[in-house]
C-alpha positions as a LaTeX table, in Angstrom:
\begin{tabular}{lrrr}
\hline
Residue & $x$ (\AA) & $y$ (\AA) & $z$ (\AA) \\
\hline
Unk1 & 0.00 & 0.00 & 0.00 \\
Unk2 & 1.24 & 3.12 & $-0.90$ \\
Unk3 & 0.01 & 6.87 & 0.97 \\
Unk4 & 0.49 & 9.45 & $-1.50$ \\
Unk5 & 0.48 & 13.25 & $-0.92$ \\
Unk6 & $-1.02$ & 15.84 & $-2.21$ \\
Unk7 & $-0.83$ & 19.48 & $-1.89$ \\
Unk8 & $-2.64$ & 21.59 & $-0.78$ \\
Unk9 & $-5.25$ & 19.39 & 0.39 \\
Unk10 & $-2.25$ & 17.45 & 2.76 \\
Unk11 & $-0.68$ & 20.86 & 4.29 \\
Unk12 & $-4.25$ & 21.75 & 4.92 \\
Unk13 & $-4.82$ & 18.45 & 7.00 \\
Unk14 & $-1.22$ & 18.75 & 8.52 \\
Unk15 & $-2.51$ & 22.17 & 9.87 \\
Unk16 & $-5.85$ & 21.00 & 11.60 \\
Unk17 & $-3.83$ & 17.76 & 13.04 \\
Unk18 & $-4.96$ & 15.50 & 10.88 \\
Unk19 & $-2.50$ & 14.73 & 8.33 \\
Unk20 & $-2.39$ & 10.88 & 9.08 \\
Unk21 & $-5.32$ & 11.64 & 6.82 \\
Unk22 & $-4.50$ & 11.00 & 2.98 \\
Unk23 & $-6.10$ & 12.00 & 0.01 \\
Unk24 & $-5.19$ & 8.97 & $-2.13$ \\
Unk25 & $-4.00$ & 5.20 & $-1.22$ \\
Unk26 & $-2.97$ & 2.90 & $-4.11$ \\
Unk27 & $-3.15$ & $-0.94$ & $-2.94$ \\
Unk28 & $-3.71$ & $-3.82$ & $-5.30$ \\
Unk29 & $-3.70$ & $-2.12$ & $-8.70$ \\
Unk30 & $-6.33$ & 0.65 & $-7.13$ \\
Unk31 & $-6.38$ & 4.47 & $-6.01$ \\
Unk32 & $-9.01$ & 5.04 & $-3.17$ \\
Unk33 & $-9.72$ & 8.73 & $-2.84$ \\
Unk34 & $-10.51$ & 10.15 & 0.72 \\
Unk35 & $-13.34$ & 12.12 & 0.95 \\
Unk36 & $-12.78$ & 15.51 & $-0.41$ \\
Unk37 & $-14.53$ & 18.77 & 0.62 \\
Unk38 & $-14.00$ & 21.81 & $-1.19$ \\
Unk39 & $-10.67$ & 22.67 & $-0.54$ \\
Unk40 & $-9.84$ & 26.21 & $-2.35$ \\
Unk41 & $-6.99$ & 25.77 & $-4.68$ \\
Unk42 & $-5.06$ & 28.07 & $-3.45$ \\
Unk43 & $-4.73$ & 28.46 & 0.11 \\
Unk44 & $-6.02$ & 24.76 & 0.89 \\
Unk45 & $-8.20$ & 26.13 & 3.33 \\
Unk46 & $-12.33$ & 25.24 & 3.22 \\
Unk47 & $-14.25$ & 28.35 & 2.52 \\
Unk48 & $-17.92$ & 29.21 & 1.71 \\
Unk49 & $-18.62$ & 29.40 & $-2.39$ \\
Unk50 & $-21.50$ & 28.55 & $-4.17$ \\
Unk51 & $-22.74$ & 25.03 & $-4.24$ \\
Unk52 & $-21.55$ & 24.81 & $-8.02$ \\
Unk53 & $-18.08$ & 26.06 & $-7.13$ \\
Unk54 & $-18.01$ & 23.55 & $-4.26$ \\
Unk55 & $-18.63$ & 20.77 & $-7.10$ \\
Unk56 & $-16.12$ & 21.80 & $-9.06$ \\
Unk57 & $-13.28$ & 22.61 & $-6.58$ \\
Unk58 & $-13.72$ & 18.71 & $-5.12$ \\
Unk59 & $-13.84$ & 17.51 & $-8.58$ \\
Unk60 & $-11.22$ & 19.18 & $-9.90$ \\
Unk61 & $-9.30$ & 17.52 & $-6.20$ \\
Unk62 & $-10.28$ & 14.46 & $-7.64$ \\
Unk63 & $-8.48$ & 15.09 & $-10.81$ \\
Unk64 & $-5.39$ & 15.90 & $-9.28$ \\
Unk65 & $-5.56$ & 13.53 & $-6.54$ \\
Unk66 & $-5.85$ & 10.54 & $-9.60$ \\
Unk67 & $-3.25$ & 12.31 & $-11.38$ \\
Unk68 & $-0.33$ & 12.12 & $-8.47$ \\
Unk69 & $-1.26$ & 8.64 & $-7.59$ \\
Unk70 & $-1.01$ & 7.81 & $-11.66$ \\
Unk71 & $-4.23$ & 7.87 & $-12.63$ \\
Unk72 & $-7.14$ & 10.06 & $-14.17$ \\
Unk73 & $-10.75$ & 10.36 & $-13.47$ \\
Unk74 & $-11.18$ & 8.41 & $-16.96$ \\
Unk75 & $-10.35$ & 5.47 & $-15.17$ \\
Unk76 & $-12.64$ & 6.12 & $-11.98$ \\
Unk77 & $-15.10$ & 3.45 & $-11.31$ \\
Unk78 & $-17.13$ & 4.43 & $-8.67$ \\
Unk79 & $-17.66$ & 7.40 & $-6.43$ \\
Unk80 & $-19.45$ & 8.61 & $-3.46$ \\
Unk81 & $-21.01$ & 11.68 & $-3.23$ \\
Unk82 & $-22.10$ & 13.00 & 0.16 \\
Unk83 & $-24.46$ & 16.18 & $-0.08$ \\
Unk84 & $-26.07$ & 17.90 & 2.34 \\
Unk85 & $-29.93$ & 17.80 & 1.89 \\
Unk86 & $-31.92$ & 20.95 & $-0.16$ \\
Unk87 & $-33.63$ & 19.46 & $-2.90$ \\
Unk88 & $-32.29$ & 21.19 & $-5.89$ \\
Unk89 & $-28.40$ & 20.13 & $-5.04$ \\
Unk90 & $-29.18$ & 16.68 & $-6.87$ \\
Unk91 & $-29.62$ & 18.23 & $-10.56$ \\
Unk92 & $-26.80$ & 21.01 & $-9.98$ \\
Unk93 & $-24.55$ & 18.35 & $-9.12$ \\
Unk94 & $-25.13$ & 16.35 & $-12.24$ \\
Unk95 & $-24.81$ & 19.79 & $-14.00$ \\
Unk96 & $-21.37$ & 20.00 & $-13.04$ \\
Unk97 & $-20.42$ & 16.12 & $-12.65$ \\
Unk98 & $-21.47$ & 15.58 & $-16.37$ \\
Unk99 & $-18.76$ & 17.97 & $-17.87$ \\
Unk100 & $-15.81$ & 15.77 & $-15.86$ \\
Unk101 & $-17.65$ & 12.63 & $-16.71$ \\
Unk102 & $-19.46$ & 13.49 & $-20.19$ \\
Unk103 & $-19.04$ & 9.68 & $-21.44$ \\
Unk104 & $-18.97$ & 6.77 & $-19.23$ \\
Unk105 & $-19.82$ & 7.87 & $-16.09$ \\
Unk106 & $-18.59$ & 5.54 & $-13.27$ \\
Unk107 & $-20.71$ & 3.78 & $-10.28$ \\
Unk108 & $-22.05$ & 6.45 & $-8.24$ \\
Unk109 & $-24.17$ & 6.72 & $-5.08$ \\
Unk110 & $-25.36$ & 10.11 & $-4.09$ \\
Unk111 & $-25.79$ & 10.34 & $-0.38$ \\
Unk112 & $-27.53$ & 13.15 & 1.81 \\
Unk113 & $-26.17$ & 13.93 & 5.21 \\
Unk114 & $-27.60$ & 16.25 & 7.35 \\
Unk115 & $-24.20$ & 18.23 & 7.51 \\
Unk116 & $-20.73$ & 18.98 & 7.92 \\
Unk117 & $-17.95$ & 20.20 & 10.07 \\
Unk118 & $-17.29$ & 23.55 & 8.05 \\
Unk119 & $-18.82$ & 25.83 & 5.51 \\
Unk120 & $-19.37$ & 23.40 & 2.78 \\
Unk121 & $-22.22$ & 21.24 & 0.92 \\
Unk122 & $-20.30$ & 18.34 & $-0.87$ \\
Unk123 & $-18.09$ & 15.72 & $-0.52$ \\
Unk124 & $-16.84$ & 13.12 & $-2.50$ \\
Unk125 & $-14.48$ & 9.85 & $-2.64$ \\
Unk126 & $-13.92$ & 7.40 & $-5.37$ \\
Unk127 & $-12.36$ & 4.32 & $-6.37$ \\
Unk128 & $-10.11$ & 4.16 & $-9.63$ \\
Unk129 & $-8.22$ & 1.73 & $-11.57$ \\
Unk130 & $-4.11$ & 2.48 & $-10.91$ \\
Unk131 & $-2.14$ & 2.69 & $-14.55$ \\
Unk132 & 0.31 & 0.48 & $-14.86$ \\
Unk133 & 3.74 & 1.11 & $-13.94$ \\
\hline
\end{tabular}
């Protein structure tokens, strides 16, 4: 099993004591992505935005998370999504998770929870299929 780093999402966890937290693990030919909220891009902090920003800030985490454990959100095969509940967040998800997934979308669940530890609305984790090496 290998724990891979990734900035800034890993300084940001180092910060709030919990960087024995990490954002990707590759083990047996698969990357498992930690939860991600929306981290912002540049300070790594979590910050209000608007629920569409949120969506693409954790997706675009997902990307780069893939990308620094080798490999890519074409090869994702399932993900989580964990949302906090107001009705309309189900369609402006898929609004946003269509354009990183326009093709073959992978296995998905999309989970409401009543709420979260900081100013955000999404989360998600995911499962992908390591290249080979």
């Amino acid at each position: 099993m290998k724990r891979i780093r990734v900035e800034p999402i890993s300084s940001y966890l180092d910060r709030r004591g919990a960087g024995w937290i990490h954002p990707a693990v590759v083990a047996n030919g698969f990357v498992y992505l930690s939860g991600l909220p929306p981290f912002d891009p540049e300070t790594g902090d979590v910050k209000p935005a608007p629920f569409e920003r949120q969506v693409e800030i954790v997706l675009e985490q997902m990307k780069l998370c893939l990308e620094a454990a080798g490999s890519s959100l074409t090869r994702v095969v399932k993900c989580n999504v964990y949302c906090t509940p107001d009705p309309s967040h189900f369609a402006r998800f898929n609004a946003v998770y269509t354009r990183y997934f326009p093709k073959e979308a992978p296995a998905r669940i999309f989970l409401h929870v009543p709420s979260w530890p900081g100013p955000f609305d999404v989360e998600v984790d995911c499962v992908a299929v390591a290249n080979s090496m």
